[in-house]
C-alpha positions, 0 to 999 in steps of 0.5 A, a space after each residue: 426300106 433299106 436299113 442304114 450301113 450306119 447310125 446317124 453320127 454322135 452329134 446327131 443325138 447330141 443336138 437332139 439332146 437339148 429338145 428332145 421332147 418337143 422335136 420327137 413331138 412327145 411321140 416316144 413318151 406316148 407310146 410309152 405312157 400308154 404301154 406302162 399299164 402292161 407292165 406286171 408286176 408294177 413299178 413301185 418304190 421298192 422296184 429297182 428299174 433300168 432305163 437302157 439306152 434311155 437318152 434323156 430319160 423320157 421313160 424315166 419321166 413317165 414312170 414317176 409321174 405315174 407315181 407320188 413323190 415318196 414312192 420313187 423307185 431305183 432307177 439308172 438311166 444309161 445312155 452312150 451318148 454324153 450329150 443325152 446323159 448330161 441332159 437326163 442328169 440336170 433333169 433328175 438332178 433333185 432326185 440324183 439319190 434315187 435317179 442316176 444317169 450315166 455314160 454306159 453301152 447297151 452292149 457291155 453292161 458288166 459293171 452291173 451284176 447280173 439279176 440287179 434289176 427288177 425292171 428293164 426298159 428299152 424305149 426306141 432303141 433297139 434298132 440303133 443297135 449295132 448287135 441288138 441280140 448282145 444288148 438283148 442278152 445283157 438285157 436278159 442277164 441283169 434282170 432278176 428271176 421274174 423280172 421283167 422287159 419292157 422293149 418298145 420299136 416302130 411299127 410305123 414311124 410317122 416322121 419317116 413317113 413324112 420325110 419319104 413324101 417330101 423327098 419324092 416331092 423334090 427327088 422322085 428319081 431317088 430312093 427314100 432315105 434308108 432308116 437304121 434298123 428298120 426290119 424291126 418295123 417288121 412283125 415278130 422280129 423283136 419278139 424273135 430276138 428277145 426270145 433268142 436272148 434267153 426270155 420263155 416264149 411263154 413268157 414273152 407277149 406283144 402288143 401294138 400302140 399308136 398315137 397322132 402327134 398334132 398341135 404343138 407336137 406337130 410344130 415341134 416336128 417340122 423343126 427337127 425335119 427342117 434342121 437336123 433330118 434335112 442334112 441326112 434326108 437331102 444329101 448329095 442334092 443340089 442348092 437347087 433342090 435343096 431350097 425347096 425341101 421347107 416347101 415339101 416338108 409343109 406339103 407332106 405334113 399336110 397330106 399326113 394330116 389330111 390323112 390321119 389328122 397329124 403324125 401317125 406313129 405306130 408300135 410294137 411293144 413286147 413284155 417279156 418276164 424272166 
C-alpha cells in the first residue's frame, strides 16, 4: 500500500486526544506492555525516561504501573499535538513532579541536552514522521552512553485491515486508503534507520508482538471507524455510498473476527542501546 503524501490533519489527533485508550482498543498499551520485559537495563526510579512523541502518555502509564508508587522514575512525555499533551498532563497531574508533559517536536529536541536521558521510548510513531532519520537522530543524540531505545511500529495494522475490507465492500473500483508511513510495515526498515541514526548493529535487536483486541476493545474501535476514520476512508463518495459504510464496518469486523477471534495487531519492535 501506498503511503500517505500527508499525515491526517491536527484536529485529527486532537479528537483522538479525548479517548485515546478505548478507540486504539488498548491495541498501542499492549504491545507495548508485552515489549517492557525487553527493555535491559530496567526502568526504575532512578531512571530518567523519554516518552517521544508520546500522545497521552500511554507508554508512560505501562511503565509506572509496572512499578510502586515510591520507585517513579523521571519522565518527560513530548508530544506536537497540544490536544494530546493537555490530556497526558490532567493524566499525570498528581504526579507532575516526577511526570511532565509538553508541547516538543520529535525532529528538534535542542532544548534537551544531549545524553539526558537513560531511556527513550517511541511507541507508534515513527511512521507519522516527516523525517524519521532526524527524529532517530535526535533520539540517538539525547540518550545516554549505554542508554537505551525502545521504538515500537506495525507489522499489521489491524484497524487498516479492516477499514480496507469495508471499503472493498462498498468501492471495490478504488483503491484502499493509502497509510502514513507504511513502508515501515516492512522487515528491517526501522532497524535500518535506527542504525543510520548512529545505534551499533550490534547493538540493535528486533523482536516481533501481536495482540487481538475484542470485547470492549473491539467496540471502542468500531466507534473510532465509524466516526473519525470515516471521513478519511470514505472521501469523494457519494451520499449514496457513503450510507452504507456502518453496514461494511460491521461486516468487516466480522470477518476479522471469524478469522482471528478480534482485531489482529502486529508489531516490529526494535531495542536499540547506545
Amino acid at each position: 500500500m501506498a503511503s500517505m503524501d500527508k499525515n491526517p490533519p491536527s484536529q485529527y489527533f486532537t479528537s483522538l486526544s479525548r479517548n485515546y485508550s478505548r478507540q486504539t482498543g488498548n491495541s498501542t498499551r499492549a504491545i507495548f506492555a508485552s515489549s517492557l520485559g525487553l527493555i535491559v537495563p530496567s526502568i526504575t526510579s532512578s531512571s530518567v525516561v523519554h516518552d517521544n512523541a508520546g500522545g497521552v502518555g500511554t507508554a508512560t502509564s505501562v511503565i509506572l504501573d509496572s512499578l510502586d508508587q515510591n520507585e517513579l522514575p523521571e519522565v518527560l512525555i513530548t508530544d506536537n499535538n497540544p490536544g494530546m499533551v493537555a490530556a497526558a498532563t490532567d493524566t499525570f497531574k498528581d504526579m507532575n513532579t516526577r511526570i511532565t508533559a509538553t508541547v516538543m517536536d520529535s525532529h528538534d529536541l535542542t532544548s534537551i541536552p544531549d545524553a539526558k536521558f537513560t531511556h527513550s521510548i517511541l511507541n507508534f510513531s515513527v511512521f507519522l514522521f516527516p523525517d524519521a532519520l532526524k527524529a532517530l537522530r535526535e533520539i540517538h543524540r539525547t540518550l545516554q552512553p549505554d542508554g537505551v531505545a525502545a521504538l515500537l511500529t506495525w507489522k499489521r495494522f489491524g484497524f487498516a485491515s479492516v477499514i480496507h475490507v469495508a471499503q472493498s465492500l462498498v468501492r471495490p473500483d478504488l483503491p484502499p486508503m493509502p497509510l502514513p508511513g507504511s513502508h515501515f510495515y516492512n522487515e528491517g526498515v526501522l532497524a535500518k534507520l535506527v542504525i543510520e541514526a548512529g545505534f551499533n548493529k550490534a547493538r540493535v535487536e528486533v523482536v516481533q508482538k501481536d495482540t487481538v483486541r475484542t470485547g470492549e476493545d473491539l467496540e471502542g474501535m468500531k466507534e473510532f471507524m465509524l466516526a473519525d476514520l470515516s471521513n478519511m476512508a470514505t472521501k469523494d463518495w457519494t451520499p449514496e455510498e457513503k450510507k452504507r459504510w456502518p453496514a461494511a464496518i460491521e461486516e468487516a469486523i466480522e470477518r476479522e473476527v471469524q478469522q482471528y477471534g478480534g482485531i489482529w495487531f502486529e508489531a516490529w519492535i526494535v531495542i536499540a542501546q547506545k
